[in-house]
N, C-alpha and C positions, 0 to 999 in steps of 0.2 A: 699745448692746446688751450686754447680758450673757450670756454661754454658760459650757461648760466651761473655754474658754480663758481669760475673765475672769477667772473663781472664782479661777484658779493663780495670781496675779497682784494680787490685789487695789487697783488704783489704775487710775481711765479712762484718766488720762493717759498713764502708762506702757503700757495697753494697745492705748492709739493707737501710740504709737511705735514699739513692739514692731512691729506688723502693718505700720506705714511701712516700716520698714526691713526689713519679709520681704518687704513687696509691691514693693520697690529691686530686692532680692536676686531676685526670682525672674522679674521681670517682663522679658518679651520670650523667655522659656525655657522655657514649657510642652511638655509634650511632642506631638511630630508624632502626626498622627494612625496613623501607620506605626509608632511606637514608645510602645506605650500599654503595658509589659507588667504583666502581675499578679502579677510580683514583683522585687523588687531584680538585676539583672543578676550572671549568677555566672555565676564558670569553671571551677563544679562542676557538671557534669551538661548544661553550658549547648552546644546543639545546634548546634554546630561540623560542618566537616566529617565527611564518613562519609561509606560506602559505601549507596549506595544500592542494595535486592535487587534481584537482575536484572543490575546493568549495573555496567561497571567505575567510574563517575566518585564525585563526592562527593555530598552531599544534604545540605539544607537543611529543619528540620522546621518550619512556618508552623499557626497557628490561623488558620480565615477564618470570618466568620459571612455568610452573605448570604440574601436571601427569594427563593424564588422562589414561583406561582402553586402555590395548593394543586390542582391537576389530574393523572390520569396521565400520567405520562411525564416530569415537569416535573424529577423530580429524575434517573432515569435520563439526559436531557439533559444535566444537569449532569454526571454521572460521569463518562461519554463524555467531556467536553470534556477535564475532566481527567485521564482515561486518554491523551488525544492530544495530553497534552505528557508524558508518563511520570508521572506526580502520582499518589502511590500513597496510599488512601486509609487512613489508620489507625485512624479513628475518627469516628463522627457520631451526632448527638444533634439531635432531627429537637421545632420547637414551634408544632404549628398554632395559627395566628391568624385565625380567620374564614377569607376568599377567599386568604389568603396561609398560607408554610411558611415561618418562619425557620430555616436547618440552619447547623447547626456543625459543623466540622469540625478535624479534625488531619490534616494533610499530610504528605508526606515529599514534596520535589520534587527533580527535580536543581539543584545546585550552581546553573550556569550561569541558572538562572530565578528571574525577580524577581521582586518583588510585582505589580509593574503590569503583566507579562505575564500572569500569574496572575488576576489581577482582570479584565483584559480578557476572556481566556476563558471565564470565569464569564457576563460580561456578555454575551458572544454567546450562550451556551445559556441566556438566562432569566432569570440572574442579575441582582438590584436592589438597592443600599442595602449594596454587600459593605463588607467591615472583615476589614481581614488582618494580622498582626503575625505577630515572628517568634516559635516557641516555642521550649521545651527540653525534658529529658529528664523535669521534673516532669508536665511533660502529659501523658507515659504513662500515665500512673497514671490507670484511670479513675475518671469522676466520682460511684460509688458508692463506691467505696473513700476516695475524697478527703474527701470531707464525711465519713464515718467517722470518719476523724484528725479533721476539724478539732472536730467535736464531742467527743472524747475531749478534745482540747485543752480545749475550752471547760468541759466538766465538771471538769477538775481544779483549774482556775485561774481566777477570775471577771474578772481583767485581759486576758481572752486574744480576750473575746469580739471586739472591734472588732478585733485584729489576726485573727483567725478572718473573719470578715465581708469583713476586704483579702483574705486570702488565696483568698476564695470567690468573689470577685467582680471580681477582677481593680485596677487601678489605680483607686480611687476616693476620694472625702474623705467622712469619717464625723466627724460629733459629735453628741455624745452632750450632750444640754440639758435641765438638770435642770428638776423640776417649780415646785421653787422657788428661783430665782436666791440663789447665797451674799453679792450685791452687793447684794440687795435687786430692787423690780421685778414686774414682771410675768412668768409663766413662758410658755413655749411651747404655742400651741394643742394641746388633745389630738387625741389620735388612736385609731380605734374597736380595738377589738381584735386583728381582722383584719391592721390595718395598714392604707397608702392605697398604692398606685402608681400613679405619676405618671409615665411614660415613662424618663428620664433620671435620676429620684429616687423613692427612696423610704421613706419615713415609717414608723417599728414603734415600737409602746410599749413602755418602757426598763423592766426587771425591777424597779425600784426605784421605776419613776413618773418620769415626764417623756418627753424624746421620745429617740429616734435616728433620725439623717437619713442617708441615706445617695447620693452623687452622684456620677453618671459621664455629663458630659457629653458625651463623646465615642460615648457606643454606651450605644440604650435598655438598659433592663435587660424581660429574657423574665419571665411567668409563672412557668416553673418556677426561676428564680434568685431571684424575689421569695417563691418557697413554701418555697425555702432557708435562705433568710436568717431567714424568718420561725421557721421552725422552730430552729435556731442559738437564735435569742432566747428562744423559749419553752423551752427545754432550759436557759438558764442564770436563768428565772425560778423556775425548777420546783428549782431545786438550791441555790436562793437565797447569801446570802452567802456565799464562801469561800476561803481563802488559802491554801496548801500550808506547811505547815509545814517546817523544816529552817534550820537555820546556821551559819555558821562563825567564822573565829580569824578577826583580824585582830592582826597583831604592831604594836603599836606600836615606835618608835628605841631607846624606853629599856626594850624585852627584854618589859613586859607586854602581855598577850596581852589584846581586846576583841571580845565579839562583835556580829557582823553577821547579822539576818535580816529576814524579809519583816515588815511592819507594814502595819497594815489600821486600819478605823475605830475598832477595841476599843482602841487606843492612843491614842485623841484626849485621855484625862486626862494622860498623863503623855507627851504633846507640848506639851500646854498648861503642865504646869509646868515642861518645857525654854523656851519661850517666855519664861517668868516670869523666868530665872535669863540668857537671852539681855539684851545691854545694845541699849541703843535703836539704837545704828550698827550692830551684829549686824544688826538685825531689819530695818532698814533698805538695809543692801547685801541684804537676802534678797527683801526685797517692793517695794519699791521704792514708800513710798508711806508715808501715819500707820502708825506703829507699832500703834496702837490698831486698825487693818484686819486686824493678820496672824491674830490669832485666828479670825475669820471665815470664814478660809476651809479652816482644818485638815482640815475635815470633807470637803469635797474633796479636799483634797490625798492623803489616808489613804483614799479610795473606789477600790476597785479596780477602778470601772467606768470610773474617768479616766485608771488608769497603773499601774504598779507604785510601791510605795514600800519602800524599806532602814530599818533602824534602827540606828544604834550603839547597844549598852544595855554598862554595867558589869554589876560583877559582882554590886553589889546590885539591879541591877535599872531603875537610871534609865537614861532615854533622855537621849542628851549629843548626837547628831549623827542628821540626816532625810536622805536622800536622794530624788528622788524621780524617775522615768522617765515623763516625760504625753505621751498619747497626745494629738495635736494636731492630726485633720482627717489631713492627709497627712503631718505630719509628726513628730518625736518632740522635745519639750522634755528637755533633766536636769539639773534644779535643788539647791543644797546649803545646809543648815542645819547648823553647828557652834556646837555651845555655845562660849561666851568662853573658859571654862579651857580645853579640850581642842582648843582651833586650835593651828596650827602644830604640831602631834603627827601629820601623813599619815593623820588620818581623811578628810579632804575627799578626798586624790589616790585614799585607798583603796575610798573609796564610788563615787569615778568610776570605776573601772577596774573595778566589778562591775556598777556601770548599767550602761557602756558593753557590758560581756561581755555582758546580758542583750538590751540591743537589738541586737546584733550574732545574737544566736541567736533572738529575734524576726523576724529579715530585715529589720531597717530601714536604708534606704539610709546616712542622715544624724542625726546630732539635734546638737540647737542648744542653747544658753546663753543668757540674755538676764541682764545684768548691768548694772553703771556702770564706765565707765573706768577709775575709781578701786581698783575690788575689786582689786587685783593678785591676791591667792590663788587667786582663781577663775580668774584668766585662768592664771596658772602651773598651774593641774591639769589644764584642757584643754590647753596645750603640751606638759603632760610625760604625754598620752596616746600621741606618737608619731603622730598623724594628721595630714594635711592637714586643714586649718584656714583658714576663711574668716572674715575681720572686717567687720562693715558698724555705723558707730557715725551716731550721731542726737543733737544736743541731749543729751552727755549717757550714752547708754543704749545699751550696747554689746551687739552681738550675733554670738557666734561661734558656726561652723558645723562640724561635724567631719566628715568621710564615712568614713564607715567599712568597712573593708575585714578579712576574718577574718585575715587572713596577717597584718595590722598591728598586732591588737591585742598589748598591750604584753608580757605573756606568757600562756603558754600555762594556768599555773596560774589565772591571775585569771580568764581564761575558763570555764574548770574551774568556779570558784569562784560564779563570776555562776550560772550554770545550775544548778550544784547546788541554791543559795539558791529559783532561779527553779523551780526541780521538784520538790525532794523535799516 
């Protein structure tokens, strides 16, 4: 099968491996259904003790969703119950379904009360099918105002939509599969305009053609979350291609100054003649696979509907070094291309330390490397990001993991640096 994750990659083999040694890495670790949240865990904002109004103790803020009968009284039953464990209600967002009401809510409970007491009492007044995690302080924010930002987001920057889409829909895997595969093949069934929903997934036509799938197995997705999403999409088809302009210095050892900014598909000529001036083991530690594949897939790799991409360019203007941030399902790849002459010069370490700033201010838990044992370069640039760092190798084909944490990254300017590139 060919997706967006192929296209990055160019070679089936290494694409099996690749997914081997994720599917090592992660398997037996999914998350509980008690711990599903819809966003990376932070100790900013993230809904800790407090005072709970009323009463001296602390509180604990929880999202639950559960159905009860669409009839009178059905939901008044419910509030009651949770009034008679002190459960103070913050917020609800009510979606008839035929004979049934799925409600959502945001909680404030006290400290001492746990999910499964919480759920129980839901279930004695009526409650069916609940789903409870804990929340934070983003959940304030209601969900008029929310989708606001994430559309502003999504209007300024066309990479933003799928992390737009997580942020809206809580913990789910999204790819995005083009209409016509870069590996060749057959492309993904269409899908009507409208879009389809399918309980657990659901299917929207990709601004550019092809599909986005979007899946949350753990909890159907509502109506109006699917009229959300749908919307999101048509708002970044309607605005069509676009990259936010802005960039910065990067100092090279020996005192000259190189810049760094955002690149898009209008760069595919003069990536291609970086490629050209790349020697076959360059191009080879990059794709893992014939050299004659890598061109194939540029066109992706420079689509902002797959990730962010950097450029190193001189001062006449050539592109010497690619970096690239791909959005992968759940999780975040960041791949590096250095022309021959210009390695060993701190472009690679400097292009990772503005990925990584930018997926760090994306909210991405992790992202990953998939390399050869061999590369040393690439392995010394993710060391010298200062993260925790996971290796899982196969046959070969090494793959390291970083988790990234804001306090970690490496300084405060490159962060700066990454966001700037990522916004202006």
């Amino acid at each position: 099968m060919t997706d967006a994750r192929g296209a990055k990659h160019g070679h089936p083999v290494h694409h099996w491996l690749r997914d081997l040694v994720k599917w090592a890495r992660r398997h037996g670790h999914a998350p509980p259904t008690s711990d599903t949240g819809a966003r990376p865990p932070s100790t900013e904002g993230q809904a800790g003790p407090s005072a709970l109004p009323g009463q001296g103790g602390e509180s604990t803020l929880w999202r639950m969703r559960t159905t009860v009968r669409d009839e009178p009284g059905a939901l008044a039953a419910l509030c009651t119950a949770l009034a008679g464990h002190r459960v103070d209600i913050l917020s609800l967002q009510t979606h008839p379904l035929g004979a049934d009401t799925v409600d959502e809510f945001l909680l404030r409970a006290p400290g001492a009360l746990g999910a499964d007491e919480i759920t129980r009492a839901v279930s004695l007044a009526g409650g069916a099918d609940t789903w409870i995690e804990r929340a934070d302080a983003h959940d304030l924010v209601d969900a008029p105002t929310r989708v606001l930002g994430l559309a502003t987001r999504t209007a300024l920057d066309a990479a933003e939509l799928p992390l737009a889409l997580r942020q809206l829909l809580g913990r789910c895997t999204i790819r995005s599969l083009p209409a016509k595969p870069a590996g060749g093949g057959r492309g993904p069934a269409g899908v009507p305009v409208e879009g389809v929903l399918e309980d657990t997934v659901m299917r929207l036509r990709a601004p550019e053609g092809g599909v986005i799938t979007v899946e949350r197995p753990y909890l159907p997705f509502t109506p109006t979350e699917f009229a959300r999403a749908r919307a999101l999409v048509e708002l970044d088809a309607r605005l069509g291609p676009r990259v936010p302009g802005g960039q910065d210095v990067l100092t090279l050892p020996e005192g000259n100054d190189i810049t760094v900014r955002r690149a898009d598909t209008s760069d595919l000529v003069a990536a291609r003649e970086m490629h050209e001036r790349c020697s076959p083991r360059t191009l080879g530690m990059r794709y893992h696979g014939p050299v004659g594949d890598a061109d194939r897939y540029l066109n992706h790799l420079l689509s902002p509907r797959f990730g962010r991409t950097l450029a190193v360019q001189t001062t006449s203007g050539r592109i010497v070094g690619l970096g690239h941030l791909l959005w992968d399902g759940d999780e975040t790849e960041v791949a590096l291309l250095v022309e021959d002459e210009w390695q060993r010069r701190g472009i690679g370490a400097g292009l990772l330390d503005r990925l990584v700033a930018m997926a760090v201010e994306a909210g991405c838990e992790s992202v990953y490397a998939v390399t050869q044992s061999s590369n040393t370069g690439m392995v010394a640039a993710m060391r010298g990001l200062g993260l925790p760092l996971d290796y899982q190798i196969e046959e070969g084909t090494l793959v390291i993991t970083a988790r990234l944490d804001r306090a970690a990254v490496r300084t405060e300017s490159s962060a700066a640096l990454g966001e700037r590139v990522a916004r202006d």
